[in-house]
C-alpha positions in Angstrom: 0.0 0.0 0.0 1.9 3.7 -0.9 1.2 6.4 1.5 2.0 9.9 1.0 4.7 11.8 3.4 4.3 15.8 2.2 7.6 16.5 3.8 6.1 20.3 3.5 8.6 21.8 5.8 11.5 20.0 3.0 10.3 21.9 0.0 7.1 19.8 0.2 8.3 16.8 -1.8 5.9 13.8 -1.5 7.7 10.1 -1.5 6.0 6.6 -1.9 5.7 4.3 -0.1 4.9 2.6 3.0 3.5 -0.9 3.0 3.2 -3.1 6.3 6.6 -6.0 5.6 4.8 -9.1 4.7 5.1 -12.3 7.3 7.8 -14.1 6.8 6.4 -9.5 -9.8 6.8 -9.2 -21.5 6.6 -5.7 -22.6 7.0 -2.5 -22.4 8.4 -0.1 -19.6 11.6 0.8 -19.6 14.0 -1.2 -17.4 16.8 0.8 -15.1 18.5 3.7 -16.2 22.5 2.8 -15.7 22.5 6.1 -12.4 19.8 4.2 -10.8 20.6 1.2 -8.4 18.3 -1.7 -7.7 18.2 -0.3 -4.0 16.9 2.9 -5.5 14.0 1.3 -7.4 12.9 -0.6 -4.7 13.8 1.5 -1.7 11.6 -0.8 1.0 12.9 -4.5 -0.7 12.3 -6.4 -3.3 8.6 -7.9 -1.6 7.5 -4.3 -1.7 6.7 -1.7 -4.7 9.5 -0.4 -7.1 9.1 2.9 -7.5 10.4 5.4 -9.8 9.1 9.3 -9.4 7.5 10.9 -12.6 10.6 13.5 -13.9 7.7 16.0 -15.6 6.7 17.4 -12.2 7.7 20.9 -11.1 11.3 21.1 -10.3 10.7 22.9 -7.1 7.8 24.2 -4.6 8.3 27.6 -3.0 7.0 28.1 -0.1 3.8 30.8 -0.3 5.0 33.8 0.9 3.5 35.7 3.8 4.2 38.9 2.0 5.4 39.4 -1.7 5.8 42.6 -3.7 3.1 43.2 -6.7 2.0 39.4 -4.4 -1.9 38.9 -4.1 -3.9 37.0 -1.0 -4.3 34.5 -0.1 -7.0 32.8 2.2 -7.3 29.3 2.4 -9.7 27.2 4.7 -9.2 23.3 4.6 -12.1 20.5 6.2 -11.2 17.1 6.6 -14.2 14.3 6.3 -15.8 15.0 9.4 -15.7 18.3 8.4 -13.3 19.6 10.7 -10.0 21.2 10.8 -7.3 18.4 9.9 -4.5 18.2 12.0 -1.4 20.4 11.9 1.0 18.0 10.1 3.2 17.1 7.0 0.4 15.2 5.5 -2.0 18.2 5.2 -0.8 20.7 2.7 -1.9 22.6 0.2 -0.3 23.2 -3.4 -0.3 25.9 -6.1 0.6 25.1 -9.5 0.9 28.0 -11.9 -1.2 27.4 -15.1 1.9 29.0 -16.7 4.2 25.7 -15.9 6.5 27.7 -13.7 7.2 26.2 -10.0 4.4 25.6 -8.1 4.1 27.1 -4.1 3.3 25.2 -1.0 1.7 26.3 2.1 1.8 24.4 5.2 -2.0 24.0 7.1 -2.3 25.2 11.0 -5.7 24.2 12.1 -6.9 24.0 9.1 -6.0 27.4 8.0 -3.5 28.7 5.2 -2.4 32.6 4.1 -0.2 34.4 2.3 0.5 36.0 -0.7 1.1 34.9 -4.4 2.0 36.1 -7.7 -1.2 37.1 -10.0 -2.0 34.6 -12.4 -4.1 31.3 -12.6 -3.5 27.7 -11.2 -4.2 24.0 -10.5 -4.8 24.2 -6.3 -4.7 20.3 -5.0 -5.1 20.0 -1.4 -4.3 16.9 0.5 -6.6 15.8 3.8 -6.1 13.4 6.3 -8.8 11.9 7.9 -8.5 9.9 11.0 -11.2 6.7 10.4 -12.5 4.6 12.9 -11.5 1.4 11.4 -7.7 1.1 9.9 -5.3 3.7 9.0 -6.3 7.3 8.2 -8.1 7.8 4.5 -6.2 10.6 2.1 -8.6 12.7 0.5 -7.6 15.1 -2.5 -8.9 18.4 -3.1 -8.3 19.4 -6.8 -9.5 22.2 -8.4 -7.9 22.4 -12.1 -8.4 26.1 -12.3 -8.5 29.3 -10.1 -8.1 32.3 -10.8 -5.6 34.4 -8.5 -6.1 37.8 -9.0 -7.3 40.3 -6.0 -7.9 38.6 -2.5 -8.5 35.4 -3.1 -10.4 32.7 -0.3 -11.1 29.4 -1.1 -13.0 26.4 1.1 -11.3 23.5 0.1 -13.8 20.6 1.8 -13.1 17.0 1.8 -16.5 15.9 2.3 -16.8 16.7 -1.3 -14.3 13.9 -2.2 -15.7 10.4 -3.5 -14.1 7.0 -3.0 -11.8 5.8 -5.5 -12.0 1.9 -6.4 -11.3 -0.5 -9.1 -13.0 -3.8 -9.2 -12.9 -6.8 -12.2 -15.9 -8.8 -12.7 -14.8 -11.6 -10.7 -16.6 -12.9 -8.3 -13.2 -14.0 -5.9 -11.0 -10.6 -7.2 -9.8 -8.1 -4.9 -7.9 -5.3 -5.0 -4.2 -5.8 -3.7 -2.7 -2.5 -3.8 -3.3 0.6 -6.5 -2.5 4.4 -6.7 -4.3 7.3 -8.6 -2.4 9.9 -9.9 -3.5 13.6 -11.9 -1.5 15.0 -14.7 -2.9 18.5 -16.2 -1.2 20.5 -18.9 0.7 23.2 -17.0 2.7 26.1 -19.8 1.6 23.6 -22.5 3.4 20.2 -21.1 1.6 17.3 -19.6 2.7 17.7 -16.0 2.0 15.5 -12.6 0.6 17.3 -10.3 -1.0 14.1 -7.7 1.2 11.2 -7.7 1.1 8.3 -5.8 -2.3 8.2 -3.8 -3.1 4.9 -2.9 -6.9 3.8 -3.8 -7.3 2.1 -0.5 -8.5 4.8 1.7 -8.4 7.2 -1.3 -10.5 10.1 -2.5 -10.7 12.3 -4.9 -13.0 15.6 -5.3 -15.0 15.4 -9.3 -14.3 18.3 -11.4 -15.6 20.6 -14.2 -14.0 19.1 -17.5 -10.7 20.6 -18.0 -9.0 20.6 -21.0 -5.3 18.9 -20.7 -6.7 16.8 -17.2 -5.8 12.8 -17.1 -7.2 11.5 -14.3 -5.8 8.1 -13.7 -5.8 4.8 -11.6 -3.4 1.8 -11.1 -4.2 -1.0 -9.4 -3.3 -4.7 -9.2 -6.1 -7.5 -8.1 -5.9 -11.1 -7.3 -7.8 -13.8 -5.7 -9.1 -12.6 -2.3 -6.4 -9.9 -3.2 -3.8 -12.1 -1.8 -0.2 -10.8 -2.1 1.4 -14.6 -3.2 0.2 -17.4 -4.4 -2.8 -15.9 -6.2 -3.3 -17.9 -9.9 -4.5 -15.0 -12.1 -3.3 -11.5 -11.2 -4.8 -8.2 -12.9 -2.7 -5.4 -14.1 -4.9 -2.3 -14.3 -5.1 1.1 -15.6 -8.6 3.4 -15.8 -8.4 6.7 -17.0 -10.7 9.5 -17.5 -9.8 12.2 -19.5 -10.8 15.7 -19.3 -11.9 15.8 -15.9 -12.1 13.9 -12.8 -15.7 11.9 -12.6 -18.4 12.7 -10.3 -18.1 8.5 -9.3 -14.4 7.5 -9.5 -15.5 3.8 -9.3 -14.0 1.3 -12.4 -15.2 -1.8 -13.2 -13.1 -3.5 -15.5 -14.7 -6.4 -18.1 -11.9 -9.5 -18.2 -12.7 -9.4 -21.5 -11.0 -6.1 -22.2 -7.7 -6.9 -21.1 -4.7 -9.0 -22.1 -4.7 -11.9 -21.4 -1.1 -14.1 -20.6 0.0 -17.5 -19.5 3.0 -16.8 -18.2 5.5 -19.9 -17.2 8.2 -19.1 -14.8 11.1 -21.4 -15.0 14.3 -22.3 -13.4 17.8 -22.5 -13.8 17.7 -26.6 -12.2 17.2 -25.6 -8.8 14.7 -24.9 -6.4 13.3 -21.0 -6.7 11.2 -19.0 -5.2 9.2 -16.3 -8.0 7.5 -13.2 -7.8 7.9 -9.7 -9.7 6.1 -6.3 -10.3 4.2 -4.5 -13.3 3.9 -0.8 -13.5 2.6 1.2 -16.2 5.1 3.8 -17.7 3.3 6.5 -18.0 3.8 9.2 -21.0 5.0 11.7 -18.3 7.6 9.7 -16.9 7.6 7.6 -14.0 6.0 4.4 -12.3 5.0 2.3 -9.4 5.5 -1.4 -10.0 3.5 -3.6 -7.4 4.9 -6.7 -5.7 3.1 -9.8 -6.3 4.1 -13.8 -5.2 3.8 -16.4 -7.9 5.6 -19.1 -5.8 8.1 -21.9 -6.1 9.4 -22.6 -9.3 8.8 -23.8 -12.4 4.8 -22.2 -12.0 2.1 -20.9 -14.4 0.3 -18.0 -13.8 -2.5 -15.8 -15.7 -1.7 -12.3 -15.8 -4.3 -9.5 -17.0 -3.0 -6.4 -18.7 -5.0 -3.3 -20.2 -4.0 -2.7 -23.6 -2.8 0.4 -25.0 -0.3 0.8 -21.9 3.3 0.3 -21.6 3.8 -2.0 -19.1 7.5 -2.0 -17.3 7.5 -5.8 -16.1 10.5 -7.5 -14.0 10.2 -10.9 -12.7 12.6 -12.2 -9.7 13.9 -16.0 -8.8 14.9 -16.2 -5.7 15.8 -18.9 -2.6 12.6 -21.4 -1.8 12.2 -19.3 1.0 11.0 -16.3 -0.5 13.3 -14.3 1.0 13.5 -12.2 -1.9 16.9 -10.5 -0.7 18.8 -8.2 -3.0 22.3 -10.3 -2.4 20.2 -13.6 -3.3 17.6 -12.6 -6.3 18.4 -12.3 -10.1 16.1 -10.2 -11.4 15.3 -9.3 -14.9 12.8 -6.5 -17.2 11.0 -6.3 -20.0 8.8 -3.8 -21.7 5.3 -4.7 -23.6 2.3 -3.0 -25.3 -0.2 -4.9 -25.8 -2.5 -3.3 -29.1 -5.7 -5.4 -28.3 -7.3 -7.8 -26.2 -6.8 -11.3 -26.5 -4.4 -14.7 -25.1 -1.2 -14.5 -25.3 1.8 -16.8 -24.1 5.2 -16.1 -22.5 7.6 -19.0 -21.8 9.9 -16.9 -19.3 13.3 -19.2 -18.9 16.1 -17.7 -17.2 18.9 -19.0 -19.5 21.1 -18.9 -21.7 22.3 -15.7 -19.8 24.5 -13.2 -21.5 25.5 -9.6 -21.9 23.2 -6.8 -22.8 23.1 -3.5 -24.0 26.7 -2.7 -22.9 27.5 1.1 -22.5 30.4 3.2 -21.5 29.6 6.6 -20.8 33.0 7.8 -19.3 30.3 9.4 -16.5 31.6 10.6 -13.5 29.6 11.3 -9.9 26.9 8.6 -9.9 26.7 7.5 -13.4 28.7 4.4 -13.9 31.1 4.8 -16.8 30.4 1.0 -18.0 26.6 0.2 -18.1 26.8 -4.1 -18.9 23.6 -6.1 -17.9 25.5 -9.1 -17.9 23.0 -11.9 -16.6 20.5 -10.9 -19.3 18.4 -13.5 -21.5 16.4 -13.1 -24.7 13.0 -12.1 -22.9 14.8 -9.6 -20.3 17.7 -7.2 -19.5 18.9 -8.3 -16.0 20.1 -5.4 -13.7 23.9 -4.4 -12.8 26.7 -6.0 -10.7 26.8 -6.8 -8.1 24.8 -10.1 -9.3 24.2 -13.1 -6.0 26.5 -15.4 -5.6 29.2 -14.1 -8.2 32.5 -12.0 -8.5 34.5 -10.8 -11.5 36.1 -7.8 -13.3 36.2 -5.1 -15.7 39.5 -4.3 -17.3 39.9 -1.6 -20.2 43.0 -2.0 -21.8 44.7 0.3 -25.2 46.2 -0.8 -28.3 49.6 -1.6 -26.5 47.5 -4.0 -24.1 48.1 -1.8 -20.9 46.1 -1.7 -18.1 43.6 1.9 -18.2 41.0 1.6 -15.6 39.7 -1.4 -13.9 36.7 -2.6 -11.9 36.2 -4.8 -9.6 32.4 -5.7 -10.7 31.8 -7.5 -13.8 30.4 -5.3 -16.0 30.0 -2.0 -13.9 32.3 0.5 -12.9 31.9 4.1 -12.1 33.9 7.5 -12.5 36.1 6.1 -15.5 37.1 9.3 -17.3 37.6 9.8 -20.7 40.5 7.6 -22.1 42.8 9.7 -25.1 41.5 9.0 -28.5 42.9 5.5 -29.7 41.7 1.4 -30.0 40.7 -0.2 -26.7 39.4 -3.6 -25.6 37.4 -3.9 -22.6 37.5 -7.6 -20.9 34.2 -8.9 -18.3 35.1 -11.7 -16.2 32.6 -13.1 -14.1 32.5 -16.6 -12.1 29.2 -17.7 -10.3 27.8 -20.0 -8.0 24.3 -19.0 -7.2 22.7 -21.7 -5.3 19.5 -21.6 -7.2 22.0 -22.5 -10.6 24.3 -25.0 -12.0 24.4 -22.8 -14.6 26.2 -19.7 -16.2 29.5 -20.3 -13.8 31.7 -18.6 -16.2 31.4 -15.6 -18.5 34.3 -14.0 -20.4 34.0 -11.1 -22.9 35.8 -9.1 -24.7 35.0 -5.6 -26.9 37.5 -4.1 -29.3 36.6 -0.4 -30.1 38.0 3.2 -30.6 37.3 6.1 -28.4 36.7 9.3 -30.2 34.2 11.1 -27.2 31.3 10.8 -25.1 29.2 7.9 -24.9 30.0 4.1 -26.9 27.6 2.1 -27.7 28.8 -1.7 -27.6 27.1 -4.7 -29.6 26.4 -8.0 -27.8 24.9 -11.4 -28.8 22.0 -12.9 -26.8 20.6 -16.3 -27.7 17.4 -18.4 -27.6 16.6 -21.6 -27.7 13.3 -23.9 -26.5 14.2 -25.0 -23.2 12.1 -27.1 -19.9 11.1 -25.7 -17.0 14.8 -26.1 -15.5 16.4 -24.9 -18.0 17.5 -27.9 -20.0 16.9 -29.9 -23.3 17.0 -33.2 -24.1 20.2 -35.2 -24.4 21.7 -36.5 -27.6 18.6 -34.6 -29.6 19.3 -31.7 -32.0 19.0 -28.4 -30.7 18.0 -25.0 -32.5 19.8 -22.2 -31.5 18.7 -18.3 -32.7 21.2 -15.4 -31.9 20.5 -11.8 -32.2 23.2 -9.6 -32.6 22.5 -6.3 -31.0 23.6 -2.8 -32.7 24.6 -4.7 -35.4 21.5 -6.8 -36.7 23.1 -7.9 -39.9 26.5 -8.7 -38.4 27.2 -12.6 -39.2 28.0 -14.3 -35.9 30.5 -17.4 -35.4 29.5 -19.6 -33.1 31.4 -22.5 -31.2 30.1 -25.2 -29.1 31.6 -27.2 -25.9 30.9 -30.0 -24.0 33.7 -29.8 -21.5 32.9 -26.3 -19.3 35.1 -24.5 -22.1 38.3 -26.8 -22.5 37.7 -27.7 -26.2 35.2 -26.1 -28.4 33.5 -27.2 -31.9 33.1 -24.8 -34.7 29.1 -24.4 -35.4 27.6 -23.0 -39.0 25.4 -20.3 -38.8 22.6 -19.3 -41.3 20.1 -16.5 -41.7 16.2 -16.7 -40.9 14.4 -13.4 -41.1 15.7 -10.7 -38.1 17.8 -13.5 -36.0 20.7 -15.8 -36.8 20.3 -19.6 -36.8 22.1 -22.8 -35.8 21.1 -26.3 -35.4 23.6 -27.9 -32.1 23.6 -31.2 -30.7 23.3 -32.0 -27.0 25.7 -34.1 -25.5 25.2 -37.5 -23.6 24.8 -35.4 -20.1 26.5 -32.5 -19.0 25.8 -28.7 -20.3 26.4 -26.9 -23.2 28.9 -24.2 -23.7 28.6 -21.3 -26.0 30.9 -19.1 -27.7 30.0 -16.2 -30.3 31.9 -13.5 -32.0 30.3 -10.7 -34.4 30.8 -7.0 -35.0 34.0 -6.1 -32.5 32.4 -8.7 -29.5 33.7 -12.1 -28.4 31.1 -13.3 -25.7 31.9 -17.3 -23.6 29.2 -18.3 -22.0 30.4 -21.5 -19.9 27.3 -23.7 -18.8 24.5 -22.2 -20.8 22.2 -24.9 -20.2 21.5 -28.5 -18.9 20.9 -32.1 -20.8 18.7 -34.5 -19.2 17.5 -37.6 -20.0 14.7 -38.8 -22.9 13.0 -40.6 -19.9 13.5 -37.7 -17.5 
């Protein structure tokens, strides 16, 4: 459940979340920016929401001013629920954003009760109430009014009785909401711009308004059976939005057979797991909450719900058989999806062959790492960044005379590298693993050769595919079908080389073309894993234990 601090006193920003712990979540929404850590995303844990805060917000709040020059008057009186004065705290508060799109003003509430003075001019006034209820915590009630004009003494009653109940239901008899969040965007100097983010829907309310032009009123929520946090077998993925105004009856009832709909298989790498992940929508204006759901131990099948027309940021998470969910012992990996229409749909989510991703040097400095490699990514998903669980490695960067430049002691991460003189570089990724949810992936070696003009460099790798069990493994002594993609460099011809040995002695593999992706045909050994080596466009990627072999009878 997000609640909302108004840390008014702290230039009034307003964080997410806060959800009780619990006893002891395929496409589109973008996954981690290289500055932003896993710890960042998902500041309460990985059982909790991951949050990321919309960018297209004012930049700053001033505080309203008790006496301005050329400044106009201010009176506002605030009622909570009850109709009384709320309480003198951070979570009542009061906020003026300018029609014009500059920075919005805050004023803190005493009894109830707000003055002062501001600039002439029109804005968006959102006022949030907290009202003590006699069952469970407090409800939050928003006050909007899209447009008030500001131009001699101005008083306004701002009256949370006037706010209605927001809810989202599915027509299901056994559905019930888990967790969900409203938010308000309204175009502020001709952008889209957030102006209420993060309200949760339980306990939430929301005044109706006169249709504005440029208002999105919006709500999130995810449902399950008995709105269970784990274990639920279907799991809906929501988004209602009303344009134009907020509705006199913020109630949505969603038809099941509007949505997406997905059998999703989570599989393993061989070894007991524990799953679970989040889905947010990524909204236009930047900036999502992704709530926390349990699908269980692994290899498991779930149906997940998704409204169409919305990018969805998805990440799913294996993790120990005790659900621990622990940032040193959880691989976690994102996608990004769209879905155009209703209808079924299928994703076969198995976590191997891993590989690189996306690899990036941005010769950053302060928080931005200057190498940016996802290194435990797989066809479906980009994983995040080093540090990965139960694994260690390096990052070397070496010039044309094969010196030592900078090094890193993360595999594929590294921060405040600056910019190496122009010249021919290779950059070598170590990484040995022993995760004890995997036999597989214990060794990873690659290598980039490249020149350094400036700025950023954008690095090709090779990711593979190929149909796979539950745990990660095919069938011994039967042929196997293999598709690599070569990113950044699509049309690149890859060579491939297979081993049977964990990397002692490797077999030369053709490759051929089949529409976007390059194809090969490998056969499994007797028992034992399959090794992987690829080359193409400047990269040279060994992947030591890519998958298993079992048995026919197995």
């Amino acid at each position: 459940m997000i609640t909302l601090i108004a840390a008014a006193a702290s230039s009034a920003a307003f964080a997410l979340p806060h959800r009780a712990a619990a006893p002891a979540a395929p496409v589109a929404a973008p996954a981690p920016e290289p500055s932003a850590s896993v710890r960042d995303r998902y500041p309460r844990g990985l059982r909790n929401d991951a949050v990321t805060k919309p960018v297209n917000r004012p930049a700053t709040r001033r505080p309203l001013a008790s006496r301005t020059a050329n400044g106009v008057k201010v009176l506002v009186d605030v009622l909570d629920r009850r109709g009384e004065a709320p309480a003198t705290s951070d979570a009542n508060v009061v906020v003026f954003h300018p029609l014009d799109g500059s920075d919005a003003f805050y004023g803190d509430l005493v009894d109830g009760h707000l003055e002062g003075e501001l600039p002439a001019g029109e804005y968006a006034v959102v006022a949030y109430v907290e009202t003590p209820e006699a069952k469970g915590r407090p409800s939050t009630a928003v006050v909007y009014r899209p447009r008030v004009a500001v131009k001699g003494t101005t008083a306004l009653v701002l009256d949370a009785r006037e706010a209605r109940p927001v809810s989202v239901s599915v027509d299901r008899a056994d559905a019930r909401i888990l967790d969900g969040m409203i938010r308000i965007a309204q175009r502020l100097g001709g952008a889209p711009t957030v102006t209420v983010w993060g309200i949760p829907i339980e306990n939430g309310y929301v005044t109706p308004t006169a249709t504005e032009a440029g208002l999105h009123f919006s709500a999130q929520a995810v449902i399950t059976r008995n709105g269970a946090e784990s274990g639920s077998p279907y799991v809906y993925n929501v988004v209602t939005e009303e344009k134009g105004r907020v509705p006199a009856k913020p109630e949505f009832r969603v038809r099941t057979a509007d949505m997406a709909e997905v059998a999703v298989r989570y599989g393993t790498e061989g070894r007991p797991v524990c799953v679970g992940g989040h889905a947010a929508a990524a909204w236009a204006e930047g900036g999502w909450v992704g709530f926390f759901t349990g699908a269980g131990a692994g290899p498991v099948t779930r149906t997940e719900y998704y409204t169409p027309g919305i990018d969805w940021r998805v990440d799913w998470m294996n993790t120990t058989p005790d659900c621990g969910f622990g940032f040193d012992q959880t691989e976690l990996w994102y996608r990004t999806v769209r879905f155009a229409k209703p209808g079924p749909h299928k994703w076969n989510l198995t976590p191997a062959p891993l590989g690189p991703a996306t690899p990036l040097v941005i010769w950053g400095s302060g928080g931005e790492p200057a190498l940016a490699v996802f290194m435990h990514s797989t066809w479906d998903g980009r994983s995040i960044l080093a540090p990965y669980a139960g694994a260690t490695g390096s990052s070397v960067l070496r010039d044309a005379k094969g010196q030592v430049v900078y090094e890193s002691d993360e595999p594929g991460t590294a921060h405040k590298w600056p910019v190496p003189p122009p010249g021919d570089y290779t950059l070598t990724v170590d990484e040995v693993r022993a995760a004890s949810y995997s036999p597989l992936a214990t060794r990873q070696h690659a290598e980039w050769r490249f020149s350094v003009r400036d700025g950023i460099v954008h690095l090709p790798s090779i990711q593979y595919r190929t149909p796979l069990g539950d745990d990660a493994s095919a069938v011994a002594g039967a042929e196997q079908e293999l598709a690599l993609r070569v990113d950044r460099a699509p049309d690149a011809r890859p060579t491939l080389q297979i081993s049977y040995d964990d990397g002692r002695t490797w077999k030369p593999v053709g490759v051929r073309r089949r529409g976007g992706d390059w194809v090969a045909t490998v056969r499994n050994p007797a028992s034992g894993f399959v090794s992987l080596r690829a080359s193409a466009a400047g990269a040279d990627q060994t992947l030591v234990r890519a998958w298993a072999v079992r048995s026919r009878s197995s």
